[in-house]
C-alpha positions in Angstrom: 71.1 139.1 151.4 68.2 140.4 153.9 67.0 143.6 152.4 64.2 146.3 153.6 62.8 148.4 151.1 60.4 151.0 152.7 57.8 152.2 149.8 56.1 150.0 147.5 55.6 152.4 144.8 56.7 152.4 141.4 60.3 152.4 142.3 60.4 150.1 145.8 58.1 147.6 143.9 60.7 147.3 141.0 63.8 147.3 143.5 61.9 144.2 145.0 61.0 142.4 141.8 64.7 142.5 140.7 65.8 141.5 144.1 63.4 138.9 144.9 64.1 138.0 141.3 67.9 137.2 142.7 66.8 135.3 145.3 67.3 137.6 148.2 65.5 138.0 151.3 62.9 140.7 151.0 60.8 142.4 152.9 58.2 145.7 151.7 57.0 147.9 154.0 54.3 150.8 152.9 51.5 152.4 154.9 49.2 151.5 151.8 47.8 147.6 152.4 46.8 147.6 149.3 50.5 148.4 147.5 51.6 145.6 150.1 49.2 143.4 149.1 50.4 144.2 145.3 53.7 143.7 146.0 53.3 140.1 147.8 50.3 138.9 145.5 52.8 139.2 142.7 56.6 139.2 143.7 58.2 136.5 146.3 58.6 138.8 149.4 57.2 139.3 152.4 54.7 142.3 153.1 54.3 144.4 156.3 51.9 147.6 156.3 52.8 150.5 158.6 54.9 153.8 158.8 58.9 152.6 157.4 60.3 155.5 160.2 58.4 153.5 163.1 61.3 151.4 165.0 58.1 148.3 165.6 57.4 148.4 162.1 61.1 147.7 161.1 61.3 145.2 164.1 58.3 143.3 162.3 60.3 143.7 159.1 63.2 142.1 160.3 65.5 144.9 161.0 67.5 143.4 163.6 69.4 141.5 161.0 68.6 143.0 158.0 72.2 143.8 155.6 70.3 146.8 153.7 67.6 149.0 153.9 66.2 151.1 150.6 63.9 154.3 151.7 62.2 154.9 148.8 59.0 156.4 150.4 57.3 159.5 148.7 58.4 161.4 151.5 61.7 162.6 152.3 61.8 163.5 155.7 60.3 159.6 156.5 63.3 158.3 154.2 65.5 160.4 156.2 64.1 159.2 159.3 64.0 155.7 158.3 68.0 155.5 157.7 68.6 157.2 161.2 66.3 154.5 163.3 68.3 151.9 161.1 71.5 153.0 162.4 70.8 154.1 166.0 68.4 151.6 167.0 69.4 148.4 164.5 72.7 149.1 163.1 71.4 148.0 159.5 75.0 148.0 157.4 74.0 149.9 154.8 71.1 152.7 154.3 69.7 153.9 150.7 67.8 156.7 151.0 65.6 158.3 148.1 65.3 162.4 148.4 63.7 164.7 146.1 63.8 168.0 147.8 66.6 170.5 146.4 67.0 172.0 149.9 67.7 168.3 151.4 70.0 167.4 148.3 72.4 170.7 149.1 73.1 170.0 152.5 73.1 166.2 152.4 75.8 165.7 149.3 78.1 167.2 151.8 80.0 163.8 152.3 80.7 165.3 155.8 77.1 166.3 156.7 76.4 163.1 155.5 79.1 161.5 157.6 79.2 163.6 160.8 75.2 163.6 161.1 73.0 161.5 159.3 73.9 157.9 158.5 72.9 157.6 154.8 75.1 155.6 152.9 73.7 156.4 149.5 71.4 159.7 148.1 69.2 158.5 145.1 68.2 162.4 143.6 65.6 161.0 141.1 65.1 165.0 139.5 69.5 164.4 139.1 69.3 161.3 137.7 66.5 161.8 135.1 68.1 165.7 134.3 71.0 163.9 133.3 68.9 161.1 131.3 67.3 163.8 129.9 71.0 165.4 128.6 72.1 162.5 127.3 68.5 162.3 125.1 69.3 165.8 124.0 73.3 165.1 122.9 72.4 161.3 121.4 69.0 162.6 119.4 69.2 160.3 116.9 68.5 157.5 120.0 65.4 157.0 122.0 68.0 155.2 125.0 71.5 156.3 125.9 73.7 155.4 128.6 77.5 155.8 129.4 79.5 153.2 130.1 83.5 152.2 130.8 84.4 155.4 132.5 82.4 157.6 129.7 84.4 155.7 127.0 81.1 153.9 125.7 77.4 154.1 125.0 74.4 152.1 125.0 72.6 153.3 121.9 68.9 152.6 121.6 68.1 153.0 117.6 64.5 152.5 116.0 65.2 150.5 112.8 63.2 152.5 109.8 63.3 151.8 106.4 66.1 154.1 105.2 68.4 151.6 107.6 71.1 150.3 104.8 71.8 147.2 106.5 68.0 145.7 107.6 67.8 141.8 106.6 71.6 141.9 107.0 73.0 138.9 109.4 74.8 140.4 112.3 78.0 138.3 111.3 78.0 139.8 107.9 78.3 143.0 109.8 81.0 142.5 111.8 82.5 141.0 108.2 81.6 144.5 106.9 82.7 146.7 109.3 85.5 145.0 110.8 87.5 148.0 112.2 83.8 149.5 113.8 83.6 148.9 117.6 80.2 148.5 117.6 78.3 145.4 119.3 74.3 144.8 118.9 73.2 143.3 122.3 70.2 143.6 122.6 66.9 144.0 119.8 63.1 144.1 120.8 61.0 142.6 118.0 57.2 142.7 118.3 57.3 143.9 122.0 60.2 140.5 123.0 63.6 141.5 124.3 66.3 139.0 123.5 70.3 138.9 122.7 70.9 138.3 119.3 72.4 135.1 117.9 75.5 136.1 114.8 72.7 134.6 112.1 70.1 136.8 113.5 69.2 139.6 110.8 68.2 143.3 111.8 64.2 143.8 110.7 62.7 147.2 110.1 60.5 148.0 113.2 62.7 146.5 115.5 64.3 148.6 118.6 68.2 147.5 118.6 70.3 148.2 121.5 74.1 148.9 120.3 77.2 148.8 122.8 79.8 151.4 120.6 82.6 152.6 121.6 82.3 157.4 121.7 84.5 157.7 118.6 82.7 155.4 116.5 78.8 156.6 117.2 78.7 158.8 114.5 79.9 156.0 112.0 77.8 153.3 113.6 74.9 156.1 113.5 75.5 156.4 109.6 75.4 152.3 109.5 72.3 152.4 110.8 70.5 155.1 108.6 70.3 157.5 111.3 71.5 161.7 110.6 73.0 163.2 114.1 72.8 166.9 113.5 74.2 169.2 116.2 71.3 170.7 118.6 71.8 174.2 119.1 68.3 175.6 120.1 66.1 173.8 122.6 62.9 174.5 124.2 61.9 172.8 127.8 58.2 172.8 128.9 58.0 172.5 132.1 60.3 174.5 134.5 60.1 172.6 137.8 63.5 170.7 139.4 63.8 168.6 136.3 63.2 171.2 133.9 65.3 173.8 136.2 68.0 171.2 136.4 68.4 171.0 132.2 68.2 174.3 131.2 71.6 175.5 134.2 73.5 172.3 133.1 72.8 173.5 129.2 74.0 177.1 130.4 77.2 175.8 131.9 78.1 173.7 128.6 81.1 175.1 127.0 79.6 174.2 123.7 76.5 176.0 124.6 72.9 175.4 123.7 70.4 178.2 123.1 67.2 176.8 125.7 64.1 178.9 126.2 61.5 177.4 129.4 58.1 177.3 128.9 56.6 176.8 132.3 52.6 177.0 133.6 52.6 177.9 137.9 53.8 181.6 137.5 55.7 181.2 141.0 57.6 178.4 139.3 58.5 180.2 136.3 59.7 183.2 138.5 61.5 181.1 140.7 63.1 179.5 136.9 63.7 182.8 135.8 65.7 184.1 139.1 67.9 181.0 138.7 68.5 180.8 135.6 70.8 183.7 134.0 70.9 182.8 129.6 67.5 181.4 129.6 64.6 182.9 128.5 61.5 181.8 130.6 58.3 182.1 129.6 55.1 181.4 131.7 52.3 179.9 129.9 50.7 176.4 129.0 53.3 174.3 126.5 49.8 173.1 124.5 49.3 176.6 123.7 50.5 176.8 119.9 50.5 180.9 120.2 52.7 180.4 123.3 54.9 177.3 121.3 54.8 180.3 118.2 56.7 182.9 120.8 59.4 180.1 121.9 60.0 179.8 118.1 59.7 176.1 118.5 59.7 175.6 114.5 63.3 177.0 114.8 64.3 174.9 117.9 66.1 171.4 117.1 64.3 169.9 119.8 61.6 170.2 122.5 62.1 168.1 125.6 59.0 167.8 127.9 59.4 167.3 131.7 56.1 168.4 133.4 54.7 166.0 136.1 51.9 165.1 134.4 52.6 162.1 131.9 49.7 163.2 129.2 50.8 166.7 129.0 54.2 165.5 128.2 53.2 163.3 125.4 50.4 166.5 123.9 52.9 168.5 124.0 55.7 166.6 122.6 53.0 166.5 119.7 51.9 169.6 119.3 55.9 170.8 119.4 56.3 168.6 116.4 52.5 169.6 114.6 54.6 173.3 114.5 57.2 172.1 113.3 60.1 171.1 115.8 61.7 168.2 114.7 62.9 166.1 117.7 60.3 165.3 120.2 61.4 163.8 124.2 59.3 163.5 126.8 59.4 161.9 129.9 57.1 159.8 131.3 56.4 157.8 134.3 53.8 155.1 132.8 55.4 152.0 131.3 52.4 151.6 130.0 52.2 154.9 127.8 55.8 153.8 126.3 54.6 151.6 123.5 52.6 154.7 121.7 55.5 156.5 121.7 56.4 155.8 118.1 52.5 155.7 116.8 52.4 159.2 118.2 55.5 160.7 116.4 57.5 160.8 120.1 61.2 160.4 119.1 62.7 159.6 122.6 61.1 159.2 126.0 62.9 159.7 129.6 61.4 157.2 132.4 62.3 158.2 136.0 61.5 154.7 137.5 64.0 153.2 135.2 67.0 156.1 135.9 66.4 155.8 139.6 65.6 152.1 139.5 69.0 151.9 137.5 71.3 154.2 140.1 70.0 152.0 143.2 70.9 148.8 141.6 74.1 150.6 141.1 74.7 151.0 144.8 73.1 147.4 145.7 75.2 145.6 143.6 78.2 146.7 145.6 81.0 144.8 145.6 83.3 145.5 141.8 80.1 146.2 140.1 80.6 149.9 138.5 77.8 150.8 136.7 74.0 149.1 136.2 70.9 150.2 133.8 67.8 149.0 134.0 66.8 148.3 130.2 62.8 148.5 129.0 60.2 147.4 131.9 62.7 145.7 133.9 63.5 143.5 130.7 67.6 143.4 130.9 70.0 144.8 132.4 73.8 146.4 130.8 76.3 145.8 134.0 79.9 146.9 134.1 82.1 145.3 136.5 85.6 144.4 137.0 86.8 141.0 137.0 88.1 139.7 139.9 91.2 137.4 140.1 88.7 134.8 141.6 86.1 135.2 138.6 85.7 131.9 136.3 86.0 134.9 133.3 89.3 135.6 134.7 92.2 134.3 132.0 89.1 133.2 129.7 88.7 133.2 126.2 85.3 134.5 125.5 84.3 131.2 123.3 85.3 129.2 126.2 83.1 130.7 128.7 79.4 129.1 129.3 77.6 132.9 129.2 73.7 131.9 129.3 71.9 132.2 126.0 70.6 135.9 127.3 74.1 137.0 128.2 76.4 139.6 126.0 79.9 140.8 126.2 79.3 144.7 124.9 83.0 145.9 125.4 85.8 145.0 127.4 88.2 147.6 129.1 91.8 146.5 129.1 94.5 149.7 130.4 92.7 152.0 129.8 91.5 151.1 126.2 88.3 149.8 124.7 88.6 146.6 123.0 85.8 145.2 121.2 85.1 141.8 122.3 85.4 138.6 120.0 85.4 134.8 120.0 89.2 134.7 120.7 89.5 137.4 123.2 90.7 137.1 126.8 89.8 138.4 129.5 91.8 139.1 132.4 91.9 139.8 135.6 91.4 143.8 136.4 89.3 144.3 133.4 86.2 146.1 133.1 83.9 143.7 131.1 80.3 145.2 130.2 77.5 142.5 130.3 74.0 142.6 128.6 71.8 140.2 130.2 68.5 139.4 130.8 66.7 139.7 133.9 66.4 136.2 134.4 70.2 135.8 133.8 71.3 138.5 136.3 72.2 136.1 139.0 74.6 133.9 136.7 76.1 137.0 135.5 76.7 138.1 139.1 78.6 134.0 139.6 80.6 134.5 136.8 81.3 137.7 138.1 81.7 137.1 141.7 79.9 140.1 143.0 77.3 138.7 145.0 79.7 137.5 147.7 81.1 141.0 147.7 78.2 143.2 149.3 79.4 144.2 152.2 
């Protein structure tokens, strides 16, 4: 697959190290020589420096036979652009376009604006994606990951192992002995900063970040397992009140089992704007590091504080400070991969990273043919994919022992009419069903053979 991705930012340069990764034909273009540079020193693509919404620039990219082009630029209006030359003067197949402005997103998710006037195939909202990463943070608190899987049936739970865990130094066979009713699956656990899927002999190690595949009715019990309290979140506080912030705080008001939220929010013309928009929610305009101000929101009564200025540091303070007065459950999101490992010195319980949500809901839309849902795990690390399994599949009619799944490969749950089934040695899978597949990045492109996607793009 030829592919264009315009912007070689955080986001373009991870769409091009997975797909470069995969072997595809890729080409970055950014107006920056020295992101280009970045991107071609390091990944196996191509490079060409100059404006993504000038027609040469995509002719020197290759847009004349391009399959796909990704508009990830910091600027919406050259995204926008950049998917309308693709159309009208190359007739790329299929156009990804990244838009951050709210005014844009209203219009455009009118399937027939989209349709009738501006060929964009895809709309990657990266405020969306990570207001809804962040909801799932708040509704999961005893994970610092969470993503839904198999039609909302499922979870990916990321779960800090601590000492109160009952079952650390316990083989993950012995588990499944234990708990044999418990659809619950360990994919995934990162010990002493390596990512790898577990063997059954493999034993669970206080310190270590586990990723668990579990099916919605079990979480609580699977929580328990793992030494981990859910207690229901009834009062939040939000600093920060821009389009992330914003976006919380009205899906928290339309909740049927509603949570109290108060916003905390610094530009006064933001926090009025907040303020107009929101109709339950207190907002309060102020600096989140100032404890008089934290005092006010009554953040030592609030079950949890979620952070979502634009300014990674001030997230992380102020996820601190919330907990120094007394708030229990600390999120904050941040943009730094790098910042991600002093999470848990610092006290941080969970973390949001909008590279990895919008990284995650491109893939998504790349991986086109049956593929249903894709996240991004870690930096890039591994991926949890959810696909159906085609009739030409070498899963299809398999026994799960029988199939030659690379060493970095996990079945997490397998959807059969409607039903989750936990996956074992002796289980089949047929066609129609909806498998859900850890893997490592390096296995991705097996995965996508076995699966039989890759042929299935456009």
């Amino acid at each position: 697959m030829k592919v264009i991705i315009c912007g070689a930012g955080q986001v373009g340069w991870q769409i091009a190290r997975h797909l470069s990764g995969e072997k595809n034909d890729v080409t970055v273009v950014d107006n920056n020589p020295e992101l280009v540079r970045r991107a071609t020193d390091t990944l196996d693509v191509q490079g060409i420096a100059g404006f993504a919404s000038y027609p040469d620039v995509l002719e020197q990219a290759g847009a004349r036979d391009a399959d796909m082009i990704i508009a990830a630029t910091y600027s919406d209006e050259v995204n926008m652009v950049t998917c309308q030359v693709a159309h009208s003067v190359f007739s790329i197949p299929r156009k990804i376009a990244r838009l951050r402005s709210q005014s844009y997103l209203t219009a455009i998710y009118s399937d027939l604006y989209r349709r009738e006037h501006l060929p964009i195939d895809v709309v990657i909202s990266p405020e969306r994606e990570v207001a809804e990463a962040a909801l799932q943070r708040i509704a999961s608190p005893a994970a610092f990951d969470t993503e839904k899987f198999l039609g909302g049936r499922a979870h990916l739970l990321g779960i800090s192992i601590k000492e109160e865990c009952p079952v650390v130094n316990t083989p993950l066979r012995q588990l499944s002995d234990l708990f044999s009713t418990l659809r619950t699956i360990v994919v995934g656990i990162r010990r002493e900063g390596r990512l790898f899927a577990p063997e059954p002999e493999d034993q669970i190690f206080v310190g270590d970040e586990c990723y668990v595949f579990v099916v919605n009715e079990d979480i609580p019990r699977t929580m328990e397992i793992f030494g981990k309290v859910s207690k229901k979140r009834e009062r939040v506080v939000i600093i920060g009140g821009g389009n992330v912030g914003l976006s919380v705080a009205l899906a928290l008001e339309e909740q049927t089992d509603r949570i109290r939220a108060k916003v905390i929010e610094r530009s006064r013309k933001i926090a009025e704007k907040a303020a107009d928009t929101l109709e339950r929610t207190i907002v309060l305009h102020g600096d989140g590091l100032d404890a008089t101000l934290l005092a006010e929101a009554n953040i030592d009564k609030a079950d949890a504080v979620l952070c979502v200025t634009d300014d990674d540091k001030t997230n992380m303070l102020a996820a601190v400070r919330a907990k120094a007065e007394g708030c229990p459950m600390a999120i904050a999101l941040v943009n730094d991969p790098t910042l991600v490992p002093m999470m848990a010195p610092l006290g941080i319980d969970a973390f949001v990273n909008p590279r990895a949500t919008t990284v995650s809901s491109i893939l998504r839309h790349i991986r086109h043919g049956k593929v249903l849902e894709v996240y991004s795990i870690g930096d890039a690390e591994a991926e949890m994919i959810e696909a159906e399994v085609l009739s030409t599949s070498p899963l299809a009619g398999q026994k799960i022992r029988d199939i030659a799944f690379p060493e970095g490969v996990l079945v997490g749950g397998i959807l059969k009419n409607g039903k989750v089934v936990k996956p074992g040695a002796d289980t089949r899978i047929e066609e129609g069903d909806v498998v859900a597949l850890f893997s490592l990045a390096s296995d991705v492109p097996e995965v996508e053979r076995l699966l039989q996607v890759s042929i299935d793009f456009f």
